[in-house]
C-alpha positions as CSV (number, residue, x, y, z in Angstrom):
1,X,-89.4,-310.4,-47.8
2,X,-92.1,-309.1,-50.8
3,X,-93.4,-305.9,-50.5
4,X,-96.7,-307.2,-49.7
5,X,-95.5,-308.9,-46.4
6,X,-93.9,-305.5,-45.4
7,X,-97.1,-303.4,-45.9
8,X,-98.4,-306.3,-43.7
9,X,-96.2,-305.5,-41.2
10,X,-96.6,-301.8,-40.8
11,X,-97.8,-300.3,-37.3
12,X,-102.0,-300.3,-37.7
13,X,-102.0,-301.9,-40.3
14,X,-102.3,-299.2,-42.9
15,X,-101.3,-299.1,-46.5
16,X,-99.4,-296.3,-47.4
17,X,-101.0,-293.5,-49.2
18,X,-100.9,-289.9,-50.4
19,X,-103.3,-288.4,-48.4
20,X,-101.4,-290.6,-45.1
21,X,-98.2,-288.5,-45.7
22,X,-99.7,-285.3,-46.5
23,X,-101.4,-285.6,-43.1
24,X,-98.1,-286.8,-41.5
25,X,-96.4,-283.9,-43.3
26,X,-99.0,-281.4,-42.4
27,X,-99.0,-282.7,-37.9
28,X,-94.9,-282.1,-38.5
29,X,-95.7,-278.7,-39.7
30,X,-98.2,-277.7,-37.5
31,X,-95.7,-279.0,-34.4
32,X,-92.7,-276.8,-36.0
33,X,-95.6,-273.9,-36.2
34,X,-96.0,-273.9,-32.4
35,X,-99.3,-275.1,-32.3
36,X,-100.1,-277.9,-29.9
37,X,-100.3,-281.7,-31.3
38,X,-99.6,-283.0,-28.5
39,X,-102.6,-283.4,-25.6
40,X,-100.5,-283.8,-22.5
41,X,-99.0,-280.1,-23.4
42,X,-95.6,-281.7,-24.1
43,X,-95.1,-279.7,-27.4
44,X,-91.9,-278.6,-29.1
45,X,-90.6,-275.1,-29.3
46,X,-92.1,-273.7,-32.9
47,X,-89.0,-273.9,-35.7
48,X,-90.3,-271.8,-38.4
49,X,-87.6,-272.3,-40.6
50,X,-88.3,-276.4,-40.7
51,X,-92.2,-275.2,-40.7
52,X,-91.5,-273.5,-44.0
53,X,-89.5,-276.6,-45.4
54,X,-92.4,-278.9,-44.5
55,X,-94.6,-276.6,-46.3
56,X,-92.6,-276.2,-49.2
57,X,-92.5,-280.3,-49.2
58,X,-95.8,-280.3,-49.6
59,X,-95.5,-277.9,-52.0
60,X,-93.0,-280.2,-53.9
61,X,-95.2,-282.9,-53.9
62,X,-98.3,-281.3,-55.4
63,X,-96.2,-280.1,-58.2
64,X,-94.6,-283.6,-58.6
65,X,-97.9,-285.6,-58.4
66,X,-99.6,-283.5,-61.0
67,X,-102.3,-285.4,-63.2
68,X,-102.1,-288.3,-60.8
69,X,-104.0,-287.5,-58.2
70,X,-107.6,-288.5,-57.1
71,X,-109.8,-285.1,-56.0
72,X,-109.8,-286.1,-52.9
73,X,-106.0,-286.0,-53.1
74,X,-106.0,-282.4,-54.8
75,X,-108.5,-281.4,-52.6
76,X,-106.7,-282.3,-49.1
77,X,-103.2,-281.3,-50.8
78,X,-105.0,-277.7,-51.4
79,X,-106.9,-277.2,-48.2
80,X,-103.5,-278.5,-46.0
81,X,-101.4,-275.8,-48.4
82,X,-104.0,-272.7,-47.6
83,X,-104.4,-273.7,-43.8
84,X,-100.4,-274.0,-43.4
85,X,-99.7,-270.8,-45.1
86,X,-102.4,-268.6,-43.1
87,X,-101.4,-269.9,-40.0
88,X,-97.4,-269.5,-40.9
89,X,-98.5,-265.5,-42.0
90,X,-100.2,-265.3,-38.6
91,X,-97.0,-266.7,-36.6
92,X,-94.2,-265.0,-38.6
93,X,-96.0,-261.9,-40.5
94,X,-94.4,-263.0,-43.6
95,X,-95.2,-265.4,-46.0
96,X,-93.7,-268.8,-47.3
């Protein structure tokens, strides 16, 4: 199978991208934070200890994608990293 056919394949029908995970990584967070994802109320119990690992992922990535980014990319990288953190602060009173 080529690894054109499998991106074929994929749910939706979506290429994979940068800004697709960081969004993927940033719902995760945002679930482990407590704060609802989920509109029929089924949501998890917050984990703050994974929310601060998905955070720091991000984190990770922006380092490791450095100079290879599009602005748009840098831009949604930024604004997901500032949002996480203040809302993190808020839940846990300490920082990441």
């Amino acid at each position: 199978m080529t690894e054109q056919h499998n991106h074929e394949s994929c749910a939706g029908e979506l290429p994979p991208s940068l800004n697709g995970l960081i969004l993927t990584l940033t719902a995760t967070a945002l679930a482990y934070l407590g704060q609802p994802v989920n509109p029929d109320g089924n949501n998890p119990e917050p984990d703050f200890r994974l929310a601060h690992y998905t955070i720091d992922t991000i984190q990770m990535l922006k380092e490791k994608t450095e100079g290879n980014r599009t602005t748009e990319e840098t831009e949604l990288i930024d604004d997901v990293l500032t949002q996480l953190r203040l809302i993190y602060i808020q839940k846990t009173g300490s920082g990441t």
